[in-house]
C-alpha positions as CSV (number, residue, x, y, z in Angstrom):
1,X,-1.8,-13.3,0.0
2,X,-3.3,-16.4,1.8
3,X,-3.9,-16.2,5.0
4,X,-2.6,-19.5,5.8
5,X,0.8,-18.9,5.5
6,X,1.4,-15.0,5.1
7,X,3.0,-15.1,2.5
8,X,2.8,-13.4,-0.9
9,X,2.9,-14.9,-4.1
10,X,5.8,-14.3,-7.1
11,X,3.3,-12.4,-9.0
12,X,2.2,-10.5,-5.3
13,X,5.9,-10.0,-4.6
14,X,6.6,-8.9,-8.2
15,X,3.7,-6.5,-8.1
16,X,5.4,-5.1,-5.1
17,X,8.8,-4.8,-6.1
18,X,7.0,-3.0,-9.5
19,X,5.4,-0.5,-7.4
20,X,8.8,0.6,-5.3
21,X,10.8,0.9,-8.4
22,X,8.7,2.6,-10.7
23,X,7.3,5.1,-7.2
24,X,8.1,8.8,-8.7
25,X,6.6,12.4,-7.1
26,X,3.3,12.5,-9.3
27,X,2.2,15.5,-7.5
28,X,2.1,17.5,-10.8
29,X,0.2,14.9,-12.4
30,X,-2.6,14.8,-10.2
31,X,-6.2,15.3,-11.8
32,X,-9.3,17.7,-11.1
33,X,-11.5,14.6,-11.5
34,X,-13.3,13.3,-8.0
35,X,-12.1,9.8,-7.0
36,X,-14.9,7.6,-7.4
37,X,-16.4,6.5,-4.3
38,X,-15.7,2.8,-4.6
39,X,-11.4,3.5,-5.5
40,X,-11.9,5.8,-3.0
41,X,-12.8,3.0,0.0
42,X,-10.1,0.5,-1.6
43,X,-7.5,3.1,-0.7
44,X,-8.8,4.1,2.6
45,X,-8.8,0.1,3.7
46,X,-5.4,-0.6,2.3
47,X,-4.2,2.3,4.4
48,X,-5.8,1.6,7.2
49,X,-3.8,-1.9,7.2
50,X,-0.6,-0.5,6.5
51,X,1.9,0.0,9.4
52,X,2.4,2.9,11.1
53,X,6.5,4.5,11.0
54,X,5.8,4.6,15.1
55,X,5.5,1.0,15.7
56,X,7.8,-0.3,12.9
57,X,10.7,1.5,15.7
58,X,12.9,-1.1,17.2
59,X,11.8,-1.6,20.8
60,X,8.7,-0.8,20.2
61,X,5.6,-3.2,20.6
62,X,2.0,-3.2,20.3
């Protein structure tokens, strides 16, 4: 995504639209292995940009 004019390309978008269909309960699947350090800090940065369910509420701002 550029930052020039937020918004996401086709293969972004398609990407995206992959990763909602395709979501399942892996729970079950889950490994014993330790995450390595550097997946690890990708997943903790994407989270920390993702919105929060409290401010996504209509009539609420930040």
């Amino acid at each position: 995504m550029t930052s020039s004019n937020h918004r996401f390309s086709d293969a972004e978008r398609r990407g995206l639209y992959r990763a909602i269909h395709e979501r399942r309960d892996v729970r079950s699947q889950f490994l014993p292995d330790e995450i390595p350090p550097d997946v690890l800090a990708r997943l903790l940065e994407a989270a920390h940009h993702a919105l929060q369910w409290d401010l996504c509420s209509p009539g609420i701002s930040s």
